[in-house]
ROSE-4610 file (N, C-alpha, C; in Angstrom, 1 decimal, always signed):
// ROSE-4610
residu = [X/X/X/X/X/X/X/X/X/X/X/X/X/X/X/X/X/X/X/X/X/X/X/X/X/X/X/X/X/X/X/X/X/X/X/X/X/X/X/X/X/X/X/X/X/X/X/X/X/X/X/X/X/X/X/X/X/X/X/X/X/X/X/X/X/X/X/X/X/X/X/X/X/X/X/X/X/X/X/X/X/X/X/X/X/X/X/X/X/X/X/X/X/X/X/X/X/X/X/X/X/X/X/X/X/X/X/X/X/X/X/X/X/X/X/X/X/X/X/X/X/X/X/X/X/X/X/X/X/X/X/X/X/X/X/X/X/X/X/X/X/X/X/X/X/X/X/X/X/X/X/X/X/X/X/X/X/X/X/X/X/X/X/X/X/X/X/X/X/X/X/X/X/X/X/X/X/X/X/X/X/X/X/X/X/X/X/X/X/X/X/X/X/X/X/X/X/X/X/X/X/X/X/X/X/X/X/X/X/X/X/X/X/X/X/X/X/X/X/X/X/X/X/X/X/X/X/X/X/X/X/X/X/X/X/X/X/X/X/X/X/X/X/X/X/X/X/X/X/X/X/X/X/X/X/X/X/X/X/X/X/X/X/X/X/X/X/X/X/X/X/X/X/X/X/X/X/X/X/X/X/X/X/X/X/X/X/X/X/X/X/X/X/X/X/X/X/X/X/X/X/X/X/X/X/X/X/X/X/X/X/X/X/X/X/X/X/X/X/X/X/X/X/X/X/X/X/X/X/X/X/X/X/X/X/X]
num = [1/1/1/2/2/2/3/3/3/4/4/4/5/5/5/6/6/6/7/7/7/8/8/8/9/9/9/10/10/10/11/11/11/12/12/12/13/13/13/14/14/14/15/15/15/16/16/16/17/17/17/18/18/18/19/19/19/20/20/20/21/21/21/22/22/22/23/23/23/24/24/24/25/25/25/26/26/26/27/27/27/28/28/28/29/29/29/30/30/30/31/31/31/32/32/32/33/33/33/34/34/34/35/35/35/36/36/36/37/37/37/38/38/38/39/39/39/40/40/40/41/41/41/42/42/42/43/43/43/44/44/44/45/45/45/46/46/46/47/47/47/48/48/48/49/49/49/50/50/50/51/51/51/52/52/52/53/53/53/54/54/54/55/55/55/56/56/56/57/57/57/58/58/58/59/59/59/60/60/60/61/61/61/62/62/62/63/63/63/64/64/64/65/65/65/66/66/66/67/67/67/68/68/68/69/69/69/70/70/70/71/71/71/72/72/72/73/73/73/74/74/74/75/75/75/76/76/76/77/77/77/78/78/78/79/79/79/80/80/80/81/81/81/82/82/82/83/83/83/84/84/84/85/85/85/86/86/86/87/87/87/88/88/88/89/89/89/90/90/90/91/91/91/92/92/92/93/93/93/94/94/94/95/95/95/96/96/96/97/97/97/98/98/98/99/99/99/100/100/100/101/101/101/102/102/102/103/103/103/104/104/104/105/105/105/106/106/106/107/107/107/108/108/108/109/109/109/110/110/110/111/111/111/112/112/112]
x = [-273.5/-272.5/-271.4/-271.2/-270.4/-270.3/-271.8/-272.3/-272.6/-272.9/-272.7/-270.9/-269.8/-269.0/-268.4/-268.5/-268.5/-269.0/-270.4/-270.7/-270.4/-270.7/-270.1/-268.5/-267.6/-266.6/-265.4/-265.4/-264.6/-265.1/-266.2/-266.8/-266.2/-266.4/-266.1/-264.3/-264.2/-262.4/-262.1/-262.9/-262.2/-262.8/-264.2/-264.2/-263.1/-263.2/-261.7/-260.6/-259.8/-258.6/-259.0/-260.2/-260.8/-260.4/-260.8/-260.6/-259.4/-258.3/-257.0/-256.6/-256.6/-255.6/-256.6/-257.3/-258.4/-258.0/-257.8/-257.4/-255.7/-254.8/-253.4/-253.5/-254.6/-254.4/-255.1/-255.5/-256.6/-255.8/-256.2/-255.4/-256.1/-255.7/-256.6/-257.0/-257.7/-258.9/-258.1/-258.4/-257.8/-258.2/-257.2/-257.7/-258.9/-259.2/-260.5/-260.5/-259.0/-259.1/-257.4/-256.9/-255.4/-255.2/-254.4/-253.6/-252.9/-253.4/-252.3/-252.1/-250.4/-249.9/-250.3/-250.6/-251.2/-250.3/-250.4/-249.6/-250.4/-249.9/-251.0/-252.4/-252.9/-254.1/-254.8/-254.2/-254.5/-253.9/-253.1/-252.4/-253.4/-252.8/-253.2/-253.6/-252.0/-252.0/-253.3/-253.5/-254.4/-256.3/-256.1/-257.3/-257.9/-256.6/-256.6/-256.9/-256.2/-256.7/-258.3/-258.9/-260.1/-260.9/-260.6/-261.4/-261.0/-260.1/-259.3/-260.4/-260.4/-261.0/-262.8/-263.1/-264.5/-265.1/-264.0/-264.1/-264.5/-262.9/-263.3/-264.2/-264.3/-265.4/-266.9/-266.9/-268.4/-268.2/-267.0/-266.6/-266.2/-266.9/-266.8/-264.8/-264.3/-262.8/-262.5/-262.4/-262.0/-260.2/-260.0/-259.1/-258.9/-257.8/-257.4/-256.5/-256.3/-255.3/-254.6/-253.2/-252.2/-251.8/-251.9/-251.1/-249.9/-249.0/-247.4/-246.9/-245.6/-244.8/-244.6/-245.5/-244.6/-244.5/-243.3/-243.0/-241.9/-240.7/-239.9/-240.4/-241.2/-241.9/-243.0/-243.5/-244.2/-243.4/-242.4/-241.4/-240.8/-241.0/-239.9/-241.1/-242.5/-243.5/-244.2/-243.5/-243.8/-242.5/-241.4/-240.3/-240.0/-241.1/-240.7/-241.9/-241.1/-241.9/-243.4/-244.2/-245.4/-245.9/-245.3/-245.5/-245.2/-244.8/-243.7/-245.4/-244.9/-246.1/-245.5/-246.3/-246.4/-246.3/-246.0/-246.1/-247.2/-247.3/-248.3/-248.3/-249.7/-249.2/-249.6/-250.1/-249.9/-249.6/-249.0/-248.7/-248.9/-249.0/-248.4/-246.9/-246.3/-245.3/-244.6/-243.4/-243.7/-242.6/-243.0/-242.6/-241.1/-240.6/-238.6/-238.0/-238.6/-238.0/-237.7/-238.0/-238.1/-236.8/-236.1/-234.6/-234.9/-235.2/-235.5/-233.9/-232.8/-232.0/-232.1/-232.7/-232.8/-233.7/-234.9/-236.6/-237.0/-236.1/-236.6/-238.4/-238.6/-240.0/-241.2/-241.0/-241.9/-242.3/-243.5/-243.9/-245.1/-244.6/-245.9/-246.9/-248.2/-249.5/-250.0/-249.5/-250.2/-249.5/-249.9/-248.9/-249.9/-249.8/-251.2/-250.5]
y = [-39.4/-40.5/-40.0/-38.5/-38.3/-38.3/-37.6/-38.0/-39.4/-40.7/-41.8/-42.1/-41.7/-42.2/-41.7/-40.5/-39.5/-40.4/-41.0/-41.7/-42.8/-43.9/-45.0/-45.3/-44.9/-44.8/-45.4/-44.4/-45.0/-46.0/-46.5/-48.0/-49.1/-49.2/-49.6/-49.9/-48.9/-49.4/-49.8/-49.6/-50.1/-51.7/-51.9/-53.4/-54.0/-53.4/-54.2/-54.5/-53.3/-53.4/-54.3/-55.1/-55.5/-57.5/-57.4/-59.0/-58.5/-58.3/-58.1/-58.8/-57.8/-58.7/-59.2/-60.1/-61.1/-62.6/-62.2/-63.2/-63.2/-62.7/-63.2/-64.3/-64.1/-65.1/-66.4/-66.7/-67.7/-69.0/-70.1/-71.4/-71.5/-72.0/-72.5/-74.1/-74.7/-75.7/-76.8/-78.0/-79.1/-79.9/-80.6/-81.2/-82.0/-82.2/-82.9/-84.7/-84.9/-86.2/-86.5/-87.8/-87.9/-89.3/-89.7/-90.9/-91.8/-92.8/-93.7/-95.0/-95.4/-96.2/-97.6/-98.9/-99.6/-100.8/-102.2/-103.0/-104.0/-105.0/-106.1/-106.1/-106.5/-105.9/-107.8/-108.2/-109.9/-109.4/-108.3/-108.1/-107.7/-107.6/-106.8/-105.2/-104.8/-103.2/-102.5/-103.8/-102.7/-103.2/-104.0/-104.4/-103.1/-102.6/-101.8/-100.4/-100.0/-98.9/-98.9/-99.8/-100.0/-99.5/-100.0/-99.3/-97.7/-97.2/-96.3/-95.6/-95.6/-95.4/-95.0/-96.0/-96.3/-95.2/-94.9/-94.3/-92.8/-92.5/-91.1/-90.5/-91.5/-90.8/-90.7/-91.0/-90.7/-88.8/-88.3/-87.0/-86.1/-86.9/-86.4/-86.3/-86.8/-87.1/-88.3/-88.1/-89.2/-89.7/-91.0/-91.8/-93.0/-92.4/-93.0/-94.2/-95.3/-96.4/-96.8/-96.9/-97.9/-98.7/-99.7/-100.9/-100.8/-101.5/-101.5/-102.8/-102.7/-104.0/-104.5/-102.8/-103.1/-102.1/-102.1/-101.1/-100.2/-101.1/-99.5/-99.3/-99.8/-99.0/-98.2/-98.1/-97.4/-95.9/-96.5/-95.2/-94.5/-95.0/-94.4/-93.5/-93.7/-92.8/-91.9/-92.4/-90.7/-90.0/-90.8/-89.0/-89.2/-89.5/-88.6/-86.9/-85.9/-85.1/-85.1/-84.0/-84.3/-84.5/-83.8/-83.5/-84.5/-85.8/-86.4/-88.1/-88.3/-89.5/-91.2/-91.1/-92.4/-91.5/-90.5/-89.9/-90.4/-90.1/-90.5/-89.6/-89.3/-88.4/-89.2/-90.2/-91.2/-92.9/-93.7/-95.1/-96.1/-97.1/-97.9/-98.7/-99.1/-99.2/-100.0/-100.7/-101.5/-100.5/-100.7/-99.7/-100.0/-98.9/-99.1/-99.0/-99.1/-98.8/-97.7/-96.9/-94.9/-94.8/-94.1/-93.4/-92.0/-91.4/-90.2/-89.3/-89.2/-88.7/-88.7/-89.6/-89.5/-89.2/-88.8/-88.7/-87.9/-86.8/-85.8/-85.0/-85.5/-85.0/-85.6/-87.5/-87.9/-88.3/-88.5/-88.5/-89.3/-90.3/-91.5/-91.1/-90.9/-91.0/-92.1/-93.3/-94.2/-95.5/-96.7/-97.8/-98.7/-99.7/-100.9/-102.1]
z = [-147.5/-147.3/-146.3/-146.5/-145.6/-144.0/-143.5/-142.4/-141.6/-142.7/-142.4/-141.6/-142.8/-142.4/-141.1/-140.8/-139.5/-138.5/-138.4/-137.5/-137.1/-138.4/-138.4/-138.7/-139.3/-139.4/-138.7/-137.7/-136.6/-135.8/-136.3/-135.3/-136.1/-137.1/-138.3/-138.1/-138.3/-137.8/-136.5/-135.5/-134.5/-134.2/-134.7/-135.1/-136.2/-137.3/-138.2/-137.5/-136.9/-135.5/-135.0/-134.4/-133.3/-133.9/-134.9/-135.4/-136.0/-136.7/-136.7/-135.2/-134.4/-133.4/-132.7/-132.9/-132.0/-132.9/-134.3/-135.0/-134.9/-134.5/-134.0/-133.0/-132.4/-131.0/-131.0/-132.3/-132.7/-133.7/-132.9/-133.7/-134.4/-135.8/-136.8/-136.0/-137.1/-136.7/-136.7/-136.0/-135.9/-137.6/-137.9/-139.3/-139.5/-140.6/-140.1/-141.1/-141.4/-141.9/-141.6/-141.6/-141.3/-141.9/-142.0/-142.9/-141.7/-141.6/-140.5/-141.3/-140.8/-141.4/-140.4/-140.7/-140.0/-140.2/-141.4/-141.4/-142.1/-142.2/-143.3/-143.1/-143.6/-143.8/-142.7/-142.6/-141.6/-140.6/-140.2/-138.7/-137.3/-136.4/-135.4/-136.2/-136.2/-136.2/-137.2/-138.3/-139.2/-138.5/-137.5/-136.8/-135.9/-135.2/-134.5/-134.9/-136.1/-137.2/-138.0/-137.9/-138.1/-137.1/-135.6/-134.6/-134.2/-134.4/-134.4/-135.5/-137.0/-137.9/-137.7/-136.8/-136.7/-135.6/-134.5/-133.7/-133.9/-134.7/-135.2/-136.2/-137.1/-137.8/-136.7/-136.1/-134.8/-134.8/-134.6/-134.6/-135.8/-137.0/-138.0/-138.5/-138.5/-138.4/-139.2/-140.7/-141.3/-141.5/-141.2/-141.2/-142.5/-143.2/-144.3/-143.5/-143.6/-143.2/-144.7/-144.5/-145.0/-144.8/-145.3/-145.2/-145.4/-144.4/-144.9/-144.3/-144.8/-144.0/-142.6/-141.8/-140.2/-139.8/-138.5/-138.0/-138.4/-139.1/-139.8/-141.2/-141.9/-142.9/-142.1/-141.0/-140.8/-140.0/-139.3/-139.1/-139.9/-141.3/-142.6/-143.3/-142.6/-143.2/-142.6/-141.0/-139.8/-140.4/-140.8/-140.6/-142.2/-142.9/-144.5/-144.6/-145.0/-145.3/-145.3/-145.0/-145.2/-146.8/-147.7/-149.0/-150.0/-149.2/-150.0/-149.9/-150.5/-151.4/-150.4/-149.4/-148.6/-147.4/-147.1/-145.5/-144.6/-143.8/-142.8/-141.3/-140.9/-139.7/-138.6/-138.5/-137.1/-138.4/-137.1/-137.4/-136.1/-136.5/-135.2/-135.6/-134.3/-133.8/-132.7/-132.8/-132.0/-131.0/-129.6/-128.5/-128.8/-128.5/-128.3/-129.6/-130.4/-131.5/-132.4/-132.0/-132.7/-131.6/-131.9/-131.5/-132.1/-130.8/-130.5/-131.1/-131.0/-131.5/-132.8/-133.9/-135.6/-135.8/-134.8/-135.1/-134.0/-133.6/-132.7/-132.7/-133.9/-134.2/-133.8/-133.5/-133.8/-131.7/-131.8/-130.4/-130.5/-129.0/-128.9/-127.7/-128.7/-128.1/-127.0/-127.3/-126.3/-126.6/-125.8/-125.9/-125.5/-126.3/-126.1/-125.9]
């Protein structure tokens, strides 16, 4: 056993060292399901969350949709905590309405 580790040993460690810092430089994985807040379930916006919905799952990417009142219930569920029960990590929105000074966090993907 001892002659093994003499040999292999230090290979052994310098692969372990080797993924140690190979894994510092590595993002974890993009999520693979998300929650979007949409709007009556008769509106545009949750029409649009359906093809949005339909789309990603082709990429194995599942899309939960919520219905809400609109656009500031759907802004009240981009900037509540993630952990907090109604959050949401995309919505739709009607343009001009997010005030980047009380919602420094939130950022628009696209505009239809």
């Amino acid at each position: 056993m001892s002659d093994f580790l003499k040999v292999y040993g230090p290979t052994l460690a310098f692969i372990a060292i080797g993924f140690v810092v190979a894994y510092q430089f590595v993002d974890p994985a993009p999520p693979r399901g998300m929650t979007m807040a949409t709007g009556s379930p008769e509106g545009a916006y949750h029409a649009y969350g359906q093809r949005y919905r339909d789309i990603l799952a082709r990429d194995g990417i599942a899309v939960t949709l919520v219905n809400s009142a609109g656009t500031v219930e759907n802004l009240a569920r981009l900037d509540s905590p993630a952990n907090e029960s109604g959050a949401v990590e995309l919505a739709f929105v009607q343009s001009g309405i997010g005030d980047p000074a009380t919602s420094p966090s939130l950022v628009a993907l696209a505009s239809l």
